[in-house]
C-alpha positions as semicolon CSV with decimal commas, in nm:
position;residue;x (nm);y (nm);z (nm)
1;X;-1,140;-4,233;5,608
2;X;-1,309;-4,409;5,870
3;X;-1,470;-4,738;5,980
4;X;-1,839;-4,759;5,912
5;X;-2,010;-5,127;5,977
6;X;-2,263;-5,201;5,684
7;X;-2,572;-5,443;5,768
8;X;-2,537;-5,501;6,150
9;X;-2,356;-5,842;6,173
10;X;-2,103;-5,883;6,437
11;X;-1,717;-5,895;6,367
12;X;-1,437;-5,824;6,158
13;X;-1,614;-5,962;5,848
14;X;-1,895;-5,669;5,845
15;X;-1,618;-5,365;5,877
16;X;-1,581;-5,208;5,524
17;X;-1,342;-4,934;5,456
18;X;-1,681;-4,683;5,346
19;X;-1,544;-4,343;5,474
20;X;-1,840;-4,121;5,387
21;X;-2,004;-4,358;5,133
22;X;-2,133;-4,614;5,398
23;X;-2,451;-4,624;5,194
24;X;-2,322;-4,700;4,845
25;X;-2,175;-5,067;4,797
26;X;-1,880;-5,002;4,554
27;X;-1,879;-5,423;4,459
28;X;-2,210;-5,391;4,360
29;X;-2,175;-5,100;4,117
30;X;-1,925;-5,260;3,959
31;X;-2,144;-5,578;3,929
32;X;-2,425;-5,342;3,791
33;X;-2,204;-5,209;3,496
34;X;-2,040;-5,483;3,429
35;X;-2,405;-5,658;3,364
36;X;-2,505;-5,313;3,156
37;X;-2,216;-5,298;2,955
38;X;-2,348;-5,580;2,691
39;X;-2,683;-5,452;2,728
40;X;-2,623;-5,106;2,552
41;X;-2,383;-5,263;2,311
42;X;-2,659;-5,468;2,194
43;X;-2,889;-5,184;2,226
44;X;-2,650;-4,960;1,998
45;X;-2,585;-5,208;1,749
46;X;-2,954;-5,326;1,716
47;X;-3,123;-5,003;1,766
48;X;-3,354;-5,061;1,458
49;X;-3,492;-5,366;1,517
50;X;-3,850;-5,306;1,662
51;X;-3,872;-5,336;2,001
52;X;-4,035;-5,704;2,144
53;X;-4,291;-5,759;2,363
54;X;-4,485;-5,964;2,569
55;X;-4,812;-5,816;2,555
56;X;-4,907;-5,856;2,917
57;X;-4,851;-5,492;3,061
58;X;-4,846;-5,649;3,427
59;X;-4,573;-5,887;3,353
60;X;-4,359;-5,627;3,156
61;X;-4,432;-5,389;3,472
62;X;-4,352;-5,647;3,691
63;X;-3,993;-5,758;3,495
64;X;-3,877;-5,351;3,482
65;X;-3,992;-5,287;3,879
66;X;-3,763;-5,604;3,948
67;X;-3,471;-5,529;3,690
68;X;-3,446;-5,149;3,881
69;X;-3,513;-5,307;4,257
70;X;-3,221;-5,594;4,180
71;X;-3,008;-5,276;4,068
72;X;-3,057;-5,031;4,338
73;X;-3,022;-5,295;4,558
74;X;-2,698;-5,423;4,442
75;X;-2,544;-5,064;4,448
76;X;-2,762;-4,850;4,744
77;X;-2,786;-4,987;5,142
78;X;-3,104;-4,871;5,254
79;X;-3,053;-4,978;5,591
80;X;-3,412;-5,172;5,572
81;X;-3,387;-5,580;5,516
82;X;-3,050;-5,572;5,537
83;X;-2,810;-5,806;5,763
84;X;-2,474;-5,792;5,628
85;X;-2,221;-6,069;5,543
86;X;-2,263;-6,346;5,809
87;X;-1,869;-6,464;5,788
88;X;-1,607;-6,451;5,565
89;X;-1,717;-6,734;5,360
90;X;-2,032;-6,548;5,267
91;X;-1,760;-6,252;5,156
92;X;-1,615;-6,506;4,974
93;X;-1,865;-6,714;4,807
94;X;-2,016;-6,339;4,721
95;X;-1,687;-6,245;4,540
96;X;-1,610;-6,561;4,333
97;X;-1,983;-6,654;4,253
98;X;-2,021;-6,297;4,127
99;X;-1,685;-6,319;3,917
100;X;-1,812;-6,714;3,763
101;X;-2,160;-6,571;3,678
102;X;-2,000;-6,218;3,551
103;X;-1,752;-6,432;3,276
104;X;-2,044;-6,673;3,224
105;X;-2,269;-6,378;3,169
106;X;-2,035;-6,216;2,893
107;X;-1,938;-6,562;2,716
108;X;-2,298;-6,582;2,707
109;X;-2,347;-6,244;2,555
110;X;-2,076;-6,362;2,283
111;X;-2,213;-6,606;2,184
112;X;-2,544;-6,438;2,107
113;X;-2,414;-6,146;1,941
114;X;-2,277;-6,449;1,670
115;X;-2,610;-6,643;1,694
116;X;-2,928;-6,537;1,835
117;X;-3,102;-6,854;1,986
118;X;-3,356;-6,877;2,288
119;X;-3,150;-7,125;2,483
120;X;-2,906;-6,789;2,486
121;X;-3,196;-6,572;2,587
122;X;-3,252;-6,815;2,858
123;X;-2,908;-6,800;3,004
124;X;-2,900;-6,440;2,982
125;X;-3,194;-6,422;3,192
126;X;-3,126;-6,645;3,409
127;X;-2,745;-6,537;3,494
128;X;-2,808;-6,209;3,626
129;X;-3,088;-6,311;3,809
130;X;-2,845;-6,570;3,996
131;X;-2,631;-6,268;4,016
132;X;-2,905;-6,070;4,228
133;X;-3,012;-6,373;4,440
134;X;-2,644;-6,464;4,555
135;X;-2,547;-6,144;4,645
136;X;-2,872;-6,057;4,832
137;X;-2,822;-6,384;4,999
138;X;-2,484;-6,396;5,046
139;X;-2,516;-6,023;5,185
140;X;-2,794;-6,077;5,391
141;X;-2,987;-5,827;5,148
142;X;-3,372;-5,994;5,193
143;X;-3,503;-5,669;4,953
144;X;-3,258;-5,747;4,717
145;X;-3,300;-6,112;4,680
146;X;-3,692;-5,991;4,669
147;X;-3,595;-5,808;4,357
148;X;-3,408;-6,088;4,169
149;X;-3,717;-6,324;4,235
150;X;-3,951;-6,095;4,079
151;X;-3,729;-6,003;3,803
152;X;-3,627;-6,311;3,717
153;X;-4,024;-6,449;3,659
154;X;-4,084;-6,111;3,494
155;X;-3,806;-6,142;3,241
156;X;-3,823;-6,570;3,182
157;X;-4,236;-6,490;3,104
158;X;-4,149;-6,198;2,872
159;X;-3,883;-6,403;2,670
160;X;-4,080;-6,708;2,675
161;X;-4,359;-6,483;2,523
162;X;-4,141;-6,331;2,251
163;X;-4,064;-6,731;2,145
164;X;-4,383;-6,793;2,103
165;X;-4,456;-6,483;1,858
């Protein structure tokens, strides 16, 4: 096992233990199941309800190309856009924001599963996409924060659209 520096800040903070996995960011796959596991519960246990959507093709395009971006993001460095964490409070506002969205995330999940309502759909939008943004920020991880953005305006139009049907 060896040291690898991730990003390209300076100091102690930007060392990782990454042996030969310098490019994949371990925290962030966790993050990225942890957001999926709901996901294909709900997917499972609703499978044959018919499938909603917005209508505009450019805006469902545009809400997928973001959802996968934010992912890869979170999980692959790319080496392009990316700074690393800037000092140890950015580790550490990373690390507990992810862990207060992740609980918020799956209490809101809960509650939907007993109660479908669009405030829920709302949160559940709007909690990963905080998810994305922090860590991009926090990481200095510009394509990643890029990603959250676009999914999150993709994803609040789509909903928004489904309301109104």
């Amino acid at each position: 096992m060896s040291y690898s520096v991730i990003g390209g800040a300076d100091g102690p903070t930007s060392v990782f233990l990454a042996g030969n996995f310098g490019w994949l960011n371990g925290a962030g796959l966790i993050i990225v199941i942890l957001l999926l596991i709901p996901n294909i519960i709900y997917a499972l246990k609703c499978r044959n309800q018919s499938g909603r959507n917005s209508g505009n093709k450019v805006m469902c395009v545009l809400e997928q190309t973001g959802r996968y971006a934010s992912m890869f993001f979170m999980v692959f460095h790319i080496g392009i856009g990316e700074s690393g964490f800037s000092s140890a409070g950015a580790i550490l506002l990373y690390s507990i924001g992810n862990i207060v969205l992740l609980l918020l995330y799956w209490i809101a999940w809960m509650l939907y599963f007993c109660e479908h309502t669009f405030r829920k759909e709302v949160a559940l939008t709007i909690i990963p996409v905080c998810i994305f943004v922090l860590s991009g920020a926090t990481s200095g991880n510009i394509l990643l924060v890029a990603g959250g953005v676009i999914f999150g305006i993709g994803h609040l139009y789509v909903i928004c659209q489904n309301a109104k049907a």
